[in-house]
C-alpha positions as CSV (number, residue, x, y, z in Angstrom):
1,X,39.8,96.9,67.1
2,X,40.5,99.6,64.5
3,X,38.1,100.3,61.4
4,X,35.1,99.1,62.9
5,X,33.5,102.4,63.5
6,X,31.7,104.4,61.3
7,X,34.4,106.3,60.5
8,X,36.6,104.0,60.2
9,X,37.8,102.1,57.1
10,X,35.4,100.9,54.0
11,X,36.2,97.3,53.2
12,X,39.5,96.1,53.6
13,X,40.1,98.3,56.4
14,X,42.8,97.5,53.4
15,X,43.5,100.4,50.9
16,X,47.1,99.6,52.2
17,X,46.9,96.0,52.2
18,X,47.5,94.7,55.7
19,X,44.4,93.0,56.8
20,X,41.5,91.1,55.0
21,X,38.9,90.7,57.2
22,X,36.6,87.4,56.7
23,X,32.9,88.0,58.1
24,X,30.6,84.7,58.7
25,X,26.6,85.0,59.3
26,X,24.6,82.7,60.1
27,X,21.3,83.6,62.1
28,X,22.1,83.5,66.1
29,X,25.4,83.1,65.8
30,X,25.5,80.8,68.1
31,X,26.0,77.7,65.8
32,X,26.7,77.6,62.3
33,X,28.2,80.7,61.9
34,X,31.0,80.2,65.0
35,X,31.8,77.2,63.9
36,X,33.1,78.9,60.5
37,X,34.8,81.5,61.8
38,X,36.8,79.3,64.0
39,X,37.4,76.5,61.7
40,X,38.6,79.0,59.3
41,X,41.0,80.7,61.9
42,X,42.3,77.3,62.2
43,X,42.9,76.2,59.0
44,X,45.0,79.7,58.4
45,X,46.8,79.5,61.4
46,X,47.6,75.5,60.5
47,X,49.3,76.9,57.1
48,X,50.5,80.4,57.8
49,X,51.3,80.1,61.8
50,X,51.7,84.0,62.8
51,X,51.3,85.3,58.9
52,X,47.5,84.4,60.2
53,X,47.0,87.3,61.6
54,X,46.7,89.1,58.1
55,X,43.0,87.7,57.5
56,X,40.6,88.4,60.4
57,X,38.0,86.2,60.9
58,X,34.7,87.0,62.4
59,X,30.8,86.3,62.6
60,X,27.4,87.4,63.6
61,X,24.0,86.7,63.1
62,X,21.2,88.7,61.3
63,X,19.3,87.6,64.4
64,X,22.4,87.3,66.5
65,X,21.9,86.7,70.1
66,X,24.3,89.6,71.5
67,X,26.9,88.4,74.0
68,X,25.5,84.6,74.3
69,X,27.7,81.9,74.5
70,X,28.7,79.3,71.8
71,X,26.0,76.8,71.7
72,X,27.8,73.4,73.7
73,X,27.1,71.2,70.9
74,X,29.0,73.2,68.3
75,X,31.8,74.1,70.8
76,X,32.1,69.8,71.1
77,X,32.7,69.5,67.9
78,X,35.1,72.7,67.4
79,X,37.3,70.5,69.7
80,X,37.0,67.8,67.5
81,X,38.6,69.6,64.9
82,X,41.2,70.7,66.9
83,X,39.8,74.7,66.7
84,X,39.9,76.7,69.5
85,X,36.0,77.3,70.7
86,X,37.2,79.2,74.0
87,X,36.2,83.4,74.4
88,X,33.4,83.1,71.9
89,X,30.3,85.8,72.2
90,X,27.5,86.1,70.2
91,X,27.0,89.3,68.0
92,X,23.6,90.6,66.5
93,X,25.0,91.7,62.3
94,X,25.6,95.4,62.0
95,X,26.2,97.9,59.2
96,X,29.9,98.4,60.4
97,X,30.3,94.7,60.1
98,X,29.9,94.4,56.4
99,X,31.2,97.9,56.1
100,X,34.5,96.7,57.1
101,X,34.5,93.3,55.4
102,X,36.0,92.2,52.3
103,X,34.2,88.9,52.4
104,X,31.1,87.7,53.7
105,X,30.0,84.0,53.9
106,X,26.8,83.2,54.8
107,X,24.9,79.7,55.9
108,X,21.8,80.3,53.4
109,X,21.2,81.9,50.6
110,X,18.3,84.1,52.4
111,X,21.1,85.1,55.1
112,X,23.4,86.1,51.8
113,X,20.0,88.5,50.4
114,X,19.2,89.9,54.1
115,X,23.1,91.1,53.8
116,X,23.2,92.3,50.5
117,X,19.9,94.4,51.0
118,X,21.7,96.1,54.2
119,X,23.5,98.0,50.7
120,X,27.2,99.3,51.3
121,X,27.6,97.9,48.3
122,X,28.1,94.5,49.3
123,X,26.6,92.3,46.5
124,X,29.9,91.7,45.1
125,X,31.9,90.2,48.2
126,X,28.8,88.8,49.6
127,X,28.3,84.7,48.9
128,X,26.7,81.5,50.8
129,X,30.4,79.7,52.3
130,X,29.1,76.5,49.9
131,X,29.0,78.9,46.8
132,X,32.1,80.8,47.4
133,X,33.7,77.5,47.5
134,X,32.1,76.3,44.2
135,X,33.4,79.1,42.9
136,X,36.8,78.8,43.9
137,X,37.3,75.5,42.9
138,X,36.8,77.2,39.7
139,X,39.7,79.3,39.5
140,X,43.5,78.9,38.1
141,X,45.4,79.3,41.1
142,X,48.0,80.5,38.7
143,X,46.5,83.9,38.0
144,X,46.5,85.2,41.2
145,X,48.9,87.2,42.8
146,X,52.1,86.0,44.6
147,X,52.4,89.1,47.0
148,X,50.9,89.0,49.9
149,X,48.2,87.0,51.3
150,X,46.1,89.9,51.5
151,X,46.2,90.7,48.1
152,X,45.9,87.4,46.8
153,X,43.1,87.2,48.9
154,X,41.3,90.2,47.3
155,X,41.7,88.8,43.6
156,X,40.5,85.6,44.9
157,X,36.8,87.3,45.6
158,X,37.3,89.4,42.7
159,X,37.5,86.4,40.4
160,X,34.9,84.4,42.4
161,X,32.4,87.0,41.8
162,X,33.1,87.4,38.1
163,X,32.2,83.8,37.8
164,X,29.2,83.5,39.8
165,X,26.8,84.0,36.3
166,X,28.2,82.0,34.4
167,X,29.0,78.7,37.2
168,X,25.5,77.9,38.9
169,X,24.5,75.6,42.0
170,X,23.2,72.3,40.3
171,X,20.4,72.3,43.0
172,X,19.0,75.1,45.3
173,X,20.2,73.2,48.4
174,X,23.3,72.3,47.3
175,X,24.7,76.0,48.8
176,X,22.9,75.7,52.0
177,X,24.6,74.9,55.1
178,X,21.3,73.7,57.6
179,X,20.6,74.9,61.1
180,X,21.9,72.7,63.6
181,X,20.3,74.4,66.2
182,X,18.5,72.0,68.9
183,X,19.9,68.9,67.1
184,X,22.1,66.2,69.1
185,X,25.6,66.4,68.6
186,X,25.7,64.0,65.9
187,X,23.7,66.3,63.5
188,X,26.2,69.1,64.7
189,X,29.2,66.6,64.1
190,X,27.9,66.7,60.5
191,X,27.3,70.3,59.8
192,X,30.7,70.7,61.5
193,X,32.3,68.2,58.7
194,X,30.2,70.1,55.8
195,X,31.6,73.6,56.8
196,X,34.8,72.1,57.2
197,X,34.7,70.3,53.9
198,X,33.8,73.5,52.4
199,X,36.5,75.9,54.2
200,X,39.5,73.5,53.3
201,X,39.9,74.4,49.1
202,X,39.2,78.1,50.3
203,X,41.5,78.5,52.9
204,X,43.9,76.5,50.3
205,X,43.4,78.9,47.8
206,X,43.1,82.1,49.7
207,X,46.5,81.2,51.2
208,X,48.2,78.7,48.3
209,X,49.2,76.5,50.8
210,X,47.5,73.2,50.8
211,X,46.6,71.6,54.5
212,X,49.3,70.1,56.4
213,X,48.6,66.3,56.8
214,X,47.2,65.3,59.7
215,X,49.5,63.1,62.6
């Protein structure tokens, strides 16, 4: 995979504008965090079919449990969804990975500081999934780009990041997604729906196409 060496590429592996890369963390990356990643793939390949391929989607965990498996549960409920939980591995987070990423979306808010204290200058492109989508719903659609969905992409976490002072959580909790993590399936069925609810308007607006209706 090119750019994800340390020589390789700062964020964006993008100065040309040909791949935005998408980074989710959650702590084992086992759960929350793969559940995102391919919920997210999903959702873009379910508007832009092939043109997908120009946002990479990822994940690891700050305490990432390197080449586990998907936890069952959360691989259950991927199906659900119709997401594709099949050739999943765990990764622990490394430099390189927020190196190379334009955006990172983390479960917690404590996940979001242990990433932005890793530096490389990541404060700006760094937010909890539930804020970035707060954010977002903020936003005119209308002044961002129409070129490609890389670059619209980009402005989108450029203008999500000028507004993060000025539009705050009404509760601490409220941009917290909640370790499922030894739960039954029910309680992952529900943090499936929350990530999903909060990936929909994002994946909406990083690609301006809404969802395609459901059969």
């Amino acid at each position: 995979m090119p750019g994800t060496g340390p020589g390789g590429p700062g964020p964006g592996a993008g100065a040309g504008g040909d791949l935005f890369r998408v980074l989710h963390v959650c702590t084992g990356n086992v759960c929350r965090s793969p559940m995102a990643e391919r919920l997210m793939r999903h959702g873009l390949e379910r508007r832009l079919g092939d043109g997908a391929a120009g946002i990479l989607v990822e994940s690891a965990g700050t305490w990432g449990h390197e080449g586990a498996p998907m936890e069952a549960h959360a691989a259950a409920v991927l199906g659900e969804f119709g997401a594709d939980p099949a050739g999943f591995t765990g990764r622990e987070l490394l430099d390189d990975h927020v190196i190379n990423a334009d955006l990172v979306l983390t479960a917690t808010r404590d996940h979001r500081s242990q990433v932005i204290s890793m530096g490389h200058a990541a404060g700006l492109r760094t937010f909890t999934l539930k804020e970035f989508t707060r954010l977002v719903r903020a936003i005119d659609e209308t002044t961002l780009p129409d070129g490609s969905v890389t670059e619209r992409a980009r402005a989108l976490v450029r203008a999500a990041a000028a507004l993060r002072g000025w539009l705050l959580a009404p509760s601490p909790d409220a941009d917290e997604v909640h370790d499922p993590y030894g739960a039954p399936v029910s309680y992952f069925r529900s943090i499936g729906e929350e990530i999903q609810t909060a990936l929909d308007p994002m994946v909406t607006a990083l690609t301006g196409i809404p969802a395609p209706a459901t059969v």
